[in-house]
N, C-alpha and C positions, 0 to 999 in steps of 0.2 A: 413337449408342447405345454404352452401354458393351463392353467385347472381352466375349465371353460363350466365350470358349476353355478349355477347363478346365486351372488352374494348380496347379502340385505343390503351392503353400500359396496359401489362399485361401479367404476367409470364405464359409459357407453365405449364400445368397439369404435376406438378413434381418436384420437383428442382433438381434432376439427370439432367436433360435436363440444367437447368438451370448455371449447372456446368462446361458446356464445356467447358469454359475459362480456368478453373484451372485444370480439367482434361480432355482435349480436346477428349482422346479416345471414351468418351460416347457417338458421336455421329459424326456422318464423313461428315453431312449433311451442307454443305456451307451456304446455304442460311437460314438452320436455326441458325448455327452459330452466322452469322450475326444479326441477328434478335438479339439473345440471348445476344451477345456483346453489344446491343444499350442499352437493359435493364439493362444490368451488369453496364455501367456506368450512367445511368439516378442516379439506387440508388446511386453510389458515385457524382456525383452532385448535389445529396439534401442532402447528408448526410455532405459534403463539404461546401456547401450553409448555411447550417444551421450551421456550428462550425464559418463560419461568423457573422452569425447572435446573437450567444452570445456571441462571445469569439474575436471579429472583432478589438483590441485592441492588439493581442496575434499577430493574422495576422501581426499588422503593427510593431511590434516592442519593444511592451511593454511589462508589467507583471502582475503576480499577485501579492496580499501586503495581509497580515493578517492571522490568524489562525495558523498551522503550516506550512505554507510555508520558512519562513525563520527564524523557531526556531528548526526546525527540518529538511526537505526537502532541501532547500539551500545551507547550513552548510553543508551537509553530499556531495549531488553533486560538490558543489566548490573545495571541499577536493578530491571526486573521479577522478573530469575532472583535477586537476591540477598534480595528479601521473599519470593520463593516457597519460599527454603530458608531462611526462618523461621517457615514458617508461615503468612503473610501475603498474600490476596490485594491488592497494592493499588491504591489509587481513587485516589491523588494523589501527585503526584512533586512533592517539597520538596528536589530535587537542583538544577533547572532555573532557576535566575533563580533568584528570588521564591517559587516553585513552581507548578505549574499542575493543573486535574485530570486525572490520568493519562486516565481511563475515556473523559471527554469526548472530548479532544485526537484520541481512538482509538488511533492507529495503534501505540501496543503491542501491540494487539488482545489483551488482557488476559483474554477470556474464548474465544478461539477456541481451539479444542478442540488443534490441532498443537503450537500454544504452549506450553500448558497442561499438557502432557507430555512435550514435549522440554528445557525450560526449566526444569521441573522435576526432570528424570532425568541431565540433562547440561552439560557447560561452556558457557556463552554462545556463545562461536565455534561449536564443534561443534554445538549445537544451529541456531547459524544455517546454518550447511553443511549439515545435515542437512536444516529446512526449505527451506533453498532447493533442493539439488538434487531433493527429494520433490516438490514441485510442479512442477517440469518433469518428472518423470515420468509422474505423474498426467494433467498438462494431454499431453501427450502422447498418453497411452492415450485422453482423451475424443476430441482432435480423429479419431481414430485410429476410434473409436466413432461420431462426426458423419458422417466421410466415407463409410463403412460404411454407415451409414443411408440416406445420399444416392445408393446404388449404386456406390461404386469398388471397384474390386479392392484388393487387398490392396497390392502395391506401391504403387498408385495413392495408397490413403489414409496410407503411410507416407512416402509424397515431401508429399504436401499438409503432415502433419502437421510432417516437417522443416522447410518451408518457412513454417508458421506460428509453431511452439514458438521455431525458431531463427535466423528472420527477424525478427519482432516482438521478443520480449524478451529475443534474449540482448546486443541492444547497450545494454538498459534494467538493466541485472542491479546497476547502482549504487540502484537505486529499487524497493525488498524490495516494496513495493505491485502494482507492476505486475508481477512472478510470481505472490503470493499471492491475488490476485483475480482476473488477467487468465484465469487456466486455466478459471476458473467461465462464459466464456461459451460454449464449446463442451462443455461437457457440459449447462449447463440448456437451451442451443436443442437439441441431441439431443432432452433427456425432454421438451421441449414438441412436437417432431417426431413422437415415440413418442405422444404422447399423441392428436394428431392424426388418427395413422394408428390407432390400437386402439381410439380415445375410451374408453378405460379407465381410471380415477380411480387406480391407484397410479402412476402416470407423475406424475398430478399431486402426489401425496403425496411422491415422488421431488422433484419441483422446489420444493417449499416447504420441504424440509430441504435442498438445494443452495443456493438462493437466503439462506438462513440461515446458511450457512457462508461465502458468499460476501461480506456485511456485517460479520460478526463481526472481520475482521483489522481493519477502521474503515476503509481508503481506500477511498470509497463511486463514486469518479469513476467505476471501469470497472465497478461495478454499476450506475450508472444507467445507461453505456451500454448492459450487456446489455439492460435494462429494454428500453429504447426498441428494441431488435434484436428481444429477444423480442414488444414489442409490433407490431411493423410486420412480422414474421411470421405470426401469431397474424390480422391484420384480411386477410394475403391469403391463407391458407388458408378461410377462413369463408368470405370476398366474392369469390374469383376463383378458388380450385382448380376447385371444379365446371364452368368454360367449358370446361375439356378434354375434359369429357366425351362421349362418342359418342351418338348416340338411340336404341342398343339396352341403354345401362348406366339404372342405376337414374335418376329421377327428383331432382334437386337437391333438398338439406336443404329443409325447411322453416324460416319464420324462428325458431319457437322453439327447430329444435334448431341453429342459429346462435346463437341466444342464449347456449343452454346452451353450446356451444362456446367461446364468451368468457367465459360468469362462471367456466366451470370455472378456466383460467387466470388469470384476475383474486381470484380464490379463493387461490389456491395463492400466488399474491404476499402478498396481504392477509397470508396465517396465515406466509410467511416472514419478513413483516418483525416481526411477531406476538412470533415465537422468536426474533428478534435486536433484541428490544425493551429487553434490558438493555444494549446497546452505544447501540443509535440514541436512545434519549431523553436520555441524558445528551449526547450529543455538539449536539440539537436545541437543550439550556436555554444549552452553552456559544454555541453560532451565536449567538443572540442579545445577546451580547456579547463577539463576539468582529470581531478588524479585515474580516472580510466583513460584516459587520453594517453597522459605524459610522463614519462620516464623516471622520475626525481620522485616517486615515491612507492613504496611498496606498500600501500593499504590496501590499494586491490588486488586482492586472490580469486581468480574466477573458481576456483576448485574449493574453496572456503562453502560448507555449510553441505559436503556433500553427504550421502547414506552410505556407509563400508557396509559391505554386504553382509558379515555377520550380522547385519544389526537389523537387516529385514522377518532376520526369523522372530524377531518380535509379533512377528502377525499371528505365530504361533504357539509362540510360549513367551507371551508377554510376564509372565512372572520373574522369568532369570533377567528383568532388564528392569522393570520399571520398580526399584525401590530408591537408596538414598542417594538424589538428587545431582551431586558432588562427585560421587564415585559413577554413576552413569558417564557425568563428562569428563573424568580421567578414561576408565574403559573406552568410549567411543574414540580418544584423541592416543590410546594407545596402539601403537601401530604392529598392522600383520601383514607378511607378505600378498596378498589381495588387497588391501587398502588406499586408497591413493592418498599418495603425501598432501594432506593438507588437512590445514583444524575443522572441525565441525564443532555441534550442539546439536544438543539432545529434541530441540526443537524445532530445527531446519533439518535432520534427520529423522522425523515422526513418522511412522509409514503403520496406521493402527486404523481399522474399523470396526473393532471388535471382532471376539473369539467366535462365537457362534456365527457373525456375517461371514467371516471369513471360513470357515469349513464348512458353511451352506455355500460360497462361490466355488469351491473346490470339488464339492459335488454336484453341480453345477455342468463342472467342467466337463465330466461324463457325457455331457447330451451335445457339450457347445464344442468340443474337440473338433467333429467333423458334422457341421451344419447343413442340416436338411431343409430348414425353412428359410422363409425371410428374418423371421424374429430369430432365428438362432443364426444366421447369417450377420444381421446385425450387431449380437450382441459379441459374436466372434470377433468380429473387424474392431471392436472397440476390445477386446481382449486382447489383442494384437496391439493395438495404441500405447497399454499401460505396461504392458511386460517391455517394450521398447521404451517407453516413459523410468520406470523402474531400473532397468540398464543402462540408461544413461546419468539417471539421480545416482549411481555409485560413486561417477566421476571417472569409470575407464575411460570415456571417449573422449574427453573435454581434451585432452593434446590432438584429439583429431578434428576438430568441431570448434576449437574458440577462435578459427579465424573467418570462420565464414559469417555472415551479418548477425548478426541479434545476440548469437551465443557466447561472444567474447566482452560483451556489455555487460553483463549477469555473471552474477556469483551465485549459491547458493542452488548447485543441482538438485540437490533434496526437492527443493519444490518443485521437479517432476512426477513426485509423487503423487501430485492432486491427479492425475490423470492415470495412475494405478489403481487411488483408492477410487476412482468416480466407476472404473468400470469394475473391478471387484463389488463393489458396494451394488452394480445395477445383476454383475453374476448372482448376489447372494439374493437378489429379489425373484430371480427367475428358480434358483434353487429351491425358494420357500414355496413357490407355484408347484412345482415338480413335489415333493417334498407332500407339499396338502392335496396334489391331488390323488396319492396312495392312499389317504384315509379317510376315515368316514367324517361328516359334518361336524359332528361334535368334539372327535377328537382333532383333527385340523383346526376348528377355532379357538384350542385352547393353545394348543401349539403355539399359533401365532403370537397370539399377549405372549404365552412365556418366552417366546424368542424375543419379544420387544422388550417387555420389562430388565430379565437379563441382559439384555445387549443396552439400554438406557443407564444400568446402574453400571457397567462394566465399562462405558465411556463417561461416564462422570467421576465415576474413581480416576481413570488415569488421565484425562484432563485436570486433575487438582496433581498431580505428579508430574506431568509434562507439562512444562510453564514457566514463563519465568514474573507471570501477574496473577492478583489475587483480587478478589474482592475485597470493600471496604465497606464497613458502614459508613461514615462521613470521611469525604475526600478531601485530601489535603486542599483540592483548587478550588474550595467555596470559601478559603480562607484567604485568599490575593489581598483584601482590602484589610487586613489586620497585621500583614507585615512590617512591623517596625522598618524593617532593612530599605521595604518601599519607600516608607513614609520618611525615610532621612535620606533617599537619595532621589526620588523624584521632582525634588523643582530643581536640584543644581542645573548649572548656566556657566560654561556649556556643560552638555548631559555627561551625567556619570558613566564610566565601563569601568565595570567590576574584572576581578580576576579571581575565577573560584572553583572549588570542585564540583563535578558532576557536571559535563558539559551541557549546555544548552538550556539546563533546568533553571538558573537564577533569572534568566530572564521572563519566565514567565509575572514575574513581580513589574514587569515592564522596561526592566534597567537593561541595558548592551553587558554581555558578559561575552568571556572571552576564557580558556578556548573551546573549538565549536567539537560538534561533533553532526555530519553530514555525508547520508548517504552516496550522494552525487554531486560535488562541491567545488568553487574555484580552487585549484592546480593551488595556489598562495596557502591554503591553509593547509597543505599535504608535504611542502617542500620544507624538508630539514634544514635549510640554511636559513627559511623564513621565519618557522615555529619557534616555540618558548622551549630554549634551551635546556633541556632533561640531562642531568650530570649523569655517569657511571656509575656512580654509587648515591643513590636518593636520600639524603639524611632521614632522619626520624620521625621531624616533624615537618614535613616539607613545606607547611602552609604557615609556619614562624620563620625558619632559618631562610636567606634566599643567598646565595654567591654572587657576584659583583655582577656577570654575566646575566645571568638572570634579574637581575635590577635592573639595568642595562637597556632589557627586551621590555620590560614592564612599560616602564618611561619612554622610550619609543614608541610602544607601540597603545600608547595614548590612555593607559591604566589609568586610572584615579583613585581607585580603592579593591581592597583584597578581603575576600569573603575565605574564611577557615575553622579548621576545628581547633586551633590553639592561638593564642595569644603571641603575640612578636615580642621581640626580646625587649625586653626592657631598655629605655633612654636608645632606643635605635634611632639614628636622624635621618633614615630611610621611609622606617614604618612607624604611623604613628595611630596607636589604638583610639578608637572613637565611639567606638561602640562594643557592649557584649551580652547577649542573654538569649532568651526562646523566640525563635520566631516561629508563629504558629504554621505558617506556610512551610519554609523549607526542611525547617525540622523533621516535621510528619512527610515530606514527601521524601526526608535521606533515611529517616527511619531512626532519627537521633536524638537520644533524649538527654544528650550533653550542650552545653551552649554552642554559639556562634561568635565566631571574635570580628567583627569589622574594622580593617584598617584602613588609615589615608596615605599613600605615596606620596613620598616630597620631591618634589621639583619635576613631576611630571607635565608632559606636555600638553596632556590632556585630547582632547577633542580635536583642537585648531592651536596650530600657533606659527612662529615664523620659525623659519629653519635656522636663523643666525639673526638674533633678534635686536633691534637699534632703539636706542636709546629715545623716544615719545613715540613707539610703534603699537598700536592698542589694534588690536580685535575683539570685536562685541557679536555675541551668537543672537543674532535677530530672531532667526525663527527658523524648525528642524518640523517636516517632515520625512516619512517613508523613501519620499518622492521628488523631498527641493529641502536645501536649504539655505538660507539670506542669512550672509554675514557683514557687516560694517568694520571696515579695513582703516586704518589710519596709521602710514608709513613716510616718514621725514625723508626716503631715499629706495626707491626701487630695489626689491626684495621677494622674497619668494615665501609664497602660503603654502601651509602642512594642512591638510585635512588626514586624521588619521581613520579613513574610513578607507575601503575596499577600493583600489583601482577599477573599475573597468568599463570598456568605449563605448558604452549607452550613455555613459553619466557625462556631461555636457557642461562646460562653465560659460558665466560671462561677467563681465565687469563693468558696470555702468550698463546693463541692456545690448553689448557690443560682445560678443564671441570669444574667448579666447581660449591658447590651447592646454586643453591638461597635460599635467605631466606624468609619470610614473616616479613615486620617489621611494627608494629601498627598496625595490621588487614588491612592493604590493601597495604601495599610500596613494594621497591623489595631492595632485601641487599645481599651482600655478603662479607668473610671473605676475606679480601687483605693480603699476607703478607709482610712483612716490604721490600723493595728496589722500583726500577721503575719497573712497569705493565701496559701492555698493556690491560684493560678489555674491551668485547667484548658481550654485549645484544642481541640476534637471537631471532626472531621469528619463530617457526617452528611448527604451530599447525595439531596434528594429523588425527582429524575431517577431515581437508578439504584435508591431504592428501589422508584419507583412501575413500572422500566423492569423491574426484577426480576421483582413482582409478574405485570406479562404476560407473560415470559417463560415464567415459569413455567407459568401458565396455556394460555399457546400449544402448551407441552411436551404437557402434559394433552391437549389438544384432536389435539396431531399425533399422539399415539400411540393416539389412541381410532378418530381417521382412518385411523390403518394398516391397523387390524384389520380397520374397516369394510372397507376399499376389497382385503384380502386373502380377505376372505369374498365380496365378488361381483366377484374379480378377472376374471373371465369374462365378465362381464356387461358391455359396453359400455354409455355415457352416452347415452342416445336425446334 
């Protein structure tokens, strides 16, 4: 049983009570308002306290460096925040390769509300600083709220919560995904908990606007995992809470209000994915052509980024694993007869809440083995979630499991693990209650700090060793406007595309670079007959020498200029140097404090041109956004236009204001038939997904706030 000894700070029996802040109606009582208010902010001042404490660099100004931070993350924000401060929400990034649809791709998360406003209001970095330490805040106060619901004391659910907020994600802090989502599984199993216990419909109205913010950032991984968490809660509340019961309590549900008990929640997902129906439909039309889809490439490995099971006993002797960096990810990618074939890292296999939580949940387990209470019933069925969560992060099951929906979409079983550590993390809170209530007052409150302290410095140590990101004092990305590299290729007409190393990152200068690197991406840039040709044996300098082949694809594929760490060969009439020195931006983001060489490609096609080009045939780049761009055609004889941007059937031509039809040219270009005088041609954007996605959006919006009122007018009223 939990210590029931009365504690100088410590939440009232309930978090209903504990709610009055957010929903004041629960309780009209001033003075315990008050009360409740101090507690309400004590958690966000350790939860605040502590995003100091690892992330105290973020606070003053700095950034993060490494992992996908700014080959991915950066890149995609500098592009979002620099159309939002034109006005512009947009639907497609023409920075990326070729370009791709931003909306689809997701993970801008282009219409999640955080974004949406900080991105808007503030510098990229600081806006990332800002989102990221907010949602460890946040996720914080929920787990904080979870464990509260589940009965811990207050210490209790502020060691749980350390040991899941800073156990789980701060060694992931390179992968903005697994903050911005990972926080939504412990507040939606809270309001399904809540719901459960009150069967009162604004718990559910609660988790269908959770569950909708949750989808909105686009990485959908650890929403499906909540899905499946909340679903395998949700079937043992209805089918197994009631054996606890005694035969002097009420008589078990009957099956219709079992029934009701499940549509209620199966409801409330319905109308969440409903409201994040303009992120999820356009992301579904890109699936289906994108390299999870289709044949022609092997990038995708669903079993990529699984946990081999020796590498769980980390939870207990984190010493024989967590030292030099290098040799961790040879060891985990070396294989043992229990392993499943496939690569991981040290980061998507992290399965750590510290040494002390962890054999306070092992002790723990002594009471929660076989459950007498509600609260050890509870915490059982969620002990039951993560050992099942756990076994499948190994990657045994994925040849039985990656065809059924959601699970052959995702790679990276490991991040089942959020659902090990969240109920480990809620065991070791209930161990510490057990634990303190054997001793006397004074020795139990010291206990406590030194189990915090200890377990605080023991996940800060191996978050600086699990990682592939560090902190900086000043970030490479307050330095965008000092780029030489920008500043000489930003006004060319038509726009320059670079070709360089570290995908995705040169465009944050604003320039189209090529090639990309993307999560979830057009099928084009996955297919080997398409990509920039990689010889068998890589010369020396690969960014001087190029083979005929490889010039070839440049020039095709609409290069203008080549970003490298050495110099092209001298009197080349291929490549021809233009430039060479420090750029303060990409330097500090490769981490290179040798030059940059810029070269210009001759006889490239550039941006636009004709596929067989005649003798007084001129095009003029009128004007290029995200979303359209106006070109002026001038052909002596009907011929055919190259745009070397991205195919695909959202994008819309016309010629003179009159419709005509794109073409596909090389399996990935866009073309059209011009005929012979001056033309006005004209590139739209107008993809249907997001209109149709919009559409219920919208509509969902409608339906959840007619739902508010309803379920605020019989908030009293329980679901029979």
């Amino acid at each position: 049983m939990a210590d029931s000894r009365p504690l100088k700070v410590c939440f009232p029996t309930g978090s209903e009570k504990f709610l009055t802040l957010i929903l004041p109606d629960m309780s009209s009582e001033t003075a315990s308002s008050s009360r409740l208010s101090s507690q309400f902010v004590a958690i966000f001042l350790v939860a605040i306290g502590l995003t100091m404490w690892f992330w105290l660099d973020l606070w003053l100004g700095g950034g993060l460096i490494g992992g996908d931070i700014y080959t991915y993350y950066f890149p995609q924000k500098a592009f979002y925040a620099e159309q939002l401060a034109e006005g512009i929400l947009p639907t497609w990034n023409n920075l990326v390769g070729h370009g791709y649809p931003l909306v689809a791709e997701s993970q801008t998360g282009a219409y999640y509300p955080p974004n949406l406003l900080l991105y808007s209001l503030l510098g990229v970095n600081t806006a990332y600083n800002v989102s990221h330490l907010l949602h460890y805040v946040l996720g914080f106060a929920a787990m904080s709220l979870l464990a509260v619901e589940l009965g811990l004391s207050l210490p209790a659910a502020l060691l749980a919560s350390l040991a899941f907020i800073y156990g789980w994600f701060a060694p992931r802090c390179c992968l903005e995904w697994a903050i911005v989502t990972g926080i939504y599984l412990p507040l939606n199993l809270w309001l399904l908990i809540r719901f459960f216990r009150s069967h009162q419909a604004r718990w559910l109205w609660l988790l269908a606007g959770a569950l909708c913010l949750q989808l909105l950032p686009g990485h959908y991984h650890l929403a499906f995992i909540t899905l499946l968490t909340l679903g395998g809660w949700s079937l043992a509340e209805v089918f197994l809470r009631d054996r606890l019961q005694s035969k002097d309590q009420p008589a078990p549900p009957t099956f219709s209000q079992r029934f009701k008990w499940l549509a209620g929640p199966a409801v409330a997902v319905a109308l969440g994915f409903m409201l994040a129906s303009v992120q999820l439909l356009p992301t579904w039309s890109l699936k289906q052509n994108s390299q999870r889809e289709t044949s022609s490439s092997a990038d995708f490995d669903p079993g990529y980024g699984h946990i081999p099971p020796r590498y769980i006993s980390q939870m207990i002797v984190p010493w024989i694993w967590y030292g030099d960096a290098v040799d961790l990810n040879n060891r985990l990618n070396r294989k043992t007869s229990l392993d499943f074939p496939a690569a991981t890292n040290p980061v998507e296999a992290h399965l750590y809440l510290g040494l002390l939580p962890c054999l306070l949940a092992i002790y723990a387990g002594v009471w929660l083995f076989r459950p007498r209470t509600p609260q050890q019933w509870s915490l059982a069925v969620l002990g039951f979630l993560g050992l099942l969560a756990a076994i499948y992060a190994t990657g045994w099951l994925i040849p039985w499991f990656q065809h059924l929906p959601g699970f052959g979409f995702f790679r990276g079983s490991g991040r089942f693990g959020l659902v090990t550590t969240l109920a480990a993390a809620l065991w070791a809170g209930y161990g510490l209650d057990q634990l303190r209530s054997k001793l006397p007052d004074p020795f139990g409150a010291v206990l406590v700090v030194l189990i915090g302290v200890i377990t605080l410095i023991d996940l800060s140590l191996v978050s600086q060793r699990i990682t592939y990101a560090f902190m900086v004092a000043e970030t490479p990305l307050t330095r965008i406007e000092q780029s030489p590299i920008r500043q000489f290729l930003k006004d060319a007409s038509p726009p320059a595309r670079l070709f360089a190393p570290g995908p995705n990152l040169p465009t944050i200068t604003g320039i189209a670079a090529t090639p990309v690197y993307l999560g979830l991406g057009p099928e084009e840039y996955f297919d080997p007959q398409l990509t920039y040709p990689v010889p068998e044996t890589e010369a020396d300098s690969p960014w001087q020498t190029f083979t005929p082949e490889q010039l070839t694809w440049l020039r095709n594929a609409g290069v203008t200029h080549i970003l490298g760490f050495s110099p092209p060969e001298p009197n080349s009439p291929d490549i021809r140097l233009v430039w060479q020195g420090i750029d303060p931006l990409l330097n500090a983001a490769w981490g290179r404090p040798e030059p940059l060489y810029l070269s210009e490609v001759t006889d490239s096609r550039g941006r636009v041109a004709w596929t067989n080009p005649q003798a007084g045939a001129t095009i003029r780049w009128e004007s290029g956004t995200p979303h359209q761009i106006d070109l002026s055609a001038t052909t002596p004889v009907a011929q055919r236009l190259i745009l070397t941007e991205l195919f695909n059937d959202d994008w819309t031509v016309t010629i003179d204001g009159k419709p005509a039809e794109a073409i596909r040219i090389e399996g990935m270009f866009r073309g059209v038939e011009v005929p012979a005088g001056e033309h006005l041609i004209r590139w739209s954007y107008e993809p249907t997904a997001l209109r149709v996605g919009g559409i219920l959006s919208v509509a969902g919006i409608t339906i959840w706030l007619l739902a508010g009122v309803w379920s605020l007018r019989r908030r009293n009223r329980p679901i029979r």
